[in-house]
C-alpha positions in Angstrom: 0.0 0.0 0.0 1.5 3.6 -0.7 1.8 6.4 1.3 -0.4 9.0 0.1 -0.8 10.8 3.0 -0.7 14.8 2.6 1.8 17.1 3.9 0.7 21.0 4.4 3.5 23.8 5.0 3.1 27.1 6.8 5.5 29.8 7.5 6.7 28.1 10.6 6.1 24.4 10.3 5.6 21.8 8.2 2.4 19.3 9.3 3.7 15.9 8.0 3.0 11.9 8.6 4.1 10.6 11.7 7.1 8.1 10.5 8.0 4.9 13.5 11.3 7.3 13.7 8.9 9.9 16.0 8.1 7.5 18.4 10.7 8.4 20.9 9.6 12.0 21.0 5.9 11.1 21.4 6.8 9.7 24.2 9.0 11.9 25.4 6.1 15.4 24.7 3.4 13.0 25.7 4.6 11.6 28.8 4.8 15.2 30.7 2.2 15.0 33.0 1.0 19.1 32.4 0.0 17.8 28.5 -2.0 14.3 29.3 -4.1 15.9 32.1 -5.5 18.3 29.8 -6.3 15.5 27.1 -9.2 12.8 27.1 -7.3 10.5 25.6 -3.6 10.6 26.4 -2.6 8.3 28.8 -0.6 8.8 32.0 1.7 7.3 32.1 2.7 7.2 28.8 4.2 3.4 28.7 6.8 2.1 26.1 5.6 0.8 23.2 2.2 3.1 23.1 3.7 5.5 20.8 4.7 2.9 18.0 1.1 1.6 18.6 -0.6 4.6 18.1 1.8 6.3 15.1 0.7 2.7 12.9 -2.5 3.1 13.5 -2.4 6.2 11.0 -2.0 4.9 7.7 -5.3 2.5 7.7 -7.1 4.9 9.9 -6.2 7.7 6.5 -6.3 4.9 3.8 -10.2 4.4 5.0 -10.8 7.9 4.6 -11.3 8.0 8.5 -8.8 10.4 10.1 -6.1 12.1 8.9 -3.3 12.8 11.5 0.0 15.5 11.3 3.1 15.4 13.6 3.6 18.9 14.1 7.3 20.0 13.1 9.1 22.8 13.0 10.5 23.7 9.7 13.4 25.4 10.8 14.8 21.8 12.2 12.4 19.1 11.8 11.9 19.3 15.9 8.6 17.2 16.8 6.2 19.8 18.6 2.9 17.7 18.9 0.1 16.5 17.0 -3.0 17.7 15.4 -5.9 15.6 13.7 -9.1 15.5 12.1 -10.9 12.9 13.1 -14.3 10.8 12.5 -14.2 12.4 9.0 -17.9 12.2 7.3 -17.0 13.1 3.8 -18.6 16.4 2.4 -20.1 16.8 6.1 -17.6 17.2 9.2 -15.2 16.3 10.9 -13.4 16.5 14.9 -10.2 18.6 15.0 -8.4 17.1 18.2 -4.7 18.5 18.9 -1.7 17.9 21.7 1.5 20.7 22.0 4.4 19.6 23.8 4.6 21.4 27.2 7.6 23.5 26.4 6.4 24.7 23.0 2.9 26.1 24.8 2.3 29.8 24.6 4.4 30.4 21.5 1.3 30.1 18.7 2.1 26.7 16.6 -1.0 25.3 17.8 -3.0 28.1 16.3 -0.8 27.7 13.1 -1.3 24.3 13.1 -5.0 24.7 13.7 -5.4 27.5 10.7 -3.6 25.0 8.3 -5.6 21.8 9.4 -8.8 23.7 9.3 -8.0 25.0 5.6 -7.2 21.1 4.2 -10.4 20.5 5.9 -12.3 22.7 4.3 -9.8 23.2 0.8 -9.1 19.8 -0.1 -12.1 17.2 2.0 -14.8 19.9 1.1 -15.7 19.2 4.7 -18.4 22.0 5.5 -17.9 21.7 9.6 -15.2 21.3 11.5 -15.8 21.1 15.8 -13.7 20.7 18.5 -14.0 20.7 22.3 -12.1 21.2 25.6 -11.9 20.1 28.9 -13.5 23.9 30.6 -10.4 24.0 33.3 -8.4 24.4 30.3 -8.9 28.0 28.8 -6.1 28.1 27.0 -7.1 25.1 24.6 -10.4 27.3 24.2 -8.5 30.3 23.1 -6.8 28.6 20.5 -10.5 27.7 18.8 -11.3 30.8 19.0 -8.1 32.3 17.4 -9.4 30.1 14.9 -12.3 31.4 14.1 -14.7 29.1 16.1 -17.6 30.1 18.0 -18.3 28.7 21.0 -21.4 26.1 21.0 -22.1 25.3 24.1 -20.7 23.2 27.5 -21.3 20.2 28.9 -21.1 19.3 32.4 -19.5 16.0 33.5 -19.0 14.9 29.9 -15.9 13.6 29.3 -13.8 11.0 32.0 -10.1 11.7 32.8 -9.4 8.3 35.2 -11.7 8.8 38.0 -12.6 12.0 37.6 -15.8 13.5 35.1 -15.0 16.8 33.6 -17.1 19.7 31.9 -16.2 20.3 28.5 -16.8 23.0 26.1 -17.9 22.6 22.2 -16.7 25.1 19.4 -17.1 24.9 15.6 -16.7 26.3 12.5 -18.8 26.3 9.2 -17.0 26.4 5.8 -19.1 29.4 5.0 -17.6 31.3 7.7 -13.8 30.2 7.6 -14.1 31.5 4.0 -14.9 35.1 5.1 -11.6 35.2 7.1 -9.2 33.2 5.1 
């Protein structure tokens, strides 16, 4: 089976395939402690061998027109930064835009980036025409970031999503392809 996964450029980094080769540093950026507690999914810890699970589960997961996951990387030296994804992909309808940043790359805008480029494949290239995301509410700055991106905030759930033990409120944003085309 080829590789025909996409890769999108942006001034600052280049959103490519995870390759086996990354596993190491998904590890590393997904082991802090800080990053998983803010994520549904992200386990803590973050055991050997999860990484190299979860980076070949992207090819099939793509080839079935499913999800489409980028490593994050800074062009300036290849450095692994995170992840961001669109997942549960209905074609022509929507999709889920989930997202992780390494703890000591927060606060300096390659999530946004990230988010503005993964929102225009979305909308450019899988004529998607909704994209939606959400956020665990104790986490503002995640919600920032949507809205940077041009989402409006939909609404909040309380006790909707489980981290181990504990039930959290989230809150839902989106985006319609209408409306990301009056600010692209």
């Amino acid at each position: 089976m080829s590789d025909d996964r996409p890769t999108v450029e942006t001034t600052r980094l280049v959103l490519r395939p995870f390759a086996i080769e990354d596993a190491a540093d998904v590890q590393r950026l997904t082991g802090a402690f800080e990053l998983a507690e803010m994520t549904v999914n992200i386990p803590h810890p973050y055991e050997d061998g999860m990484a190299e699970a979860w980076i070949q589960t992207h090819a099939e997961s793509y080839a079935r027109g499913e999800d489409v996951t980028f490593a994050i990387t800074r062009k300036e030296d290849g450095a692994l930064l995170g992840a961001i994804s669109l997942m549960g992909i209905k074609p022509g309808h929507m999709a889920e835009m989930g997202y992780w940043i390494g703890v000591e790359y927060w606060g300096r805008g390659f999530c946004t980036e990230a988010g503005q480029a993964v929102i225009g494949y979305g909308f450019e290239h899988l004529d998607l025409k909704r994209i939606h995301a959400h956020h665990f509410s104790r986490n503002p700055a995640s919600g920032r970031v949507m809205q940077k991106l041009g989402m409006s905030h939909e609404g909040h759930r309380r006790l909707h999503a489980a981290r181990g033990t504990r039930l959290e409120d989230i809150d839902l944003y989106g985006i319609v392809a209408s409306d990301w085309e009056k600010t692209a």
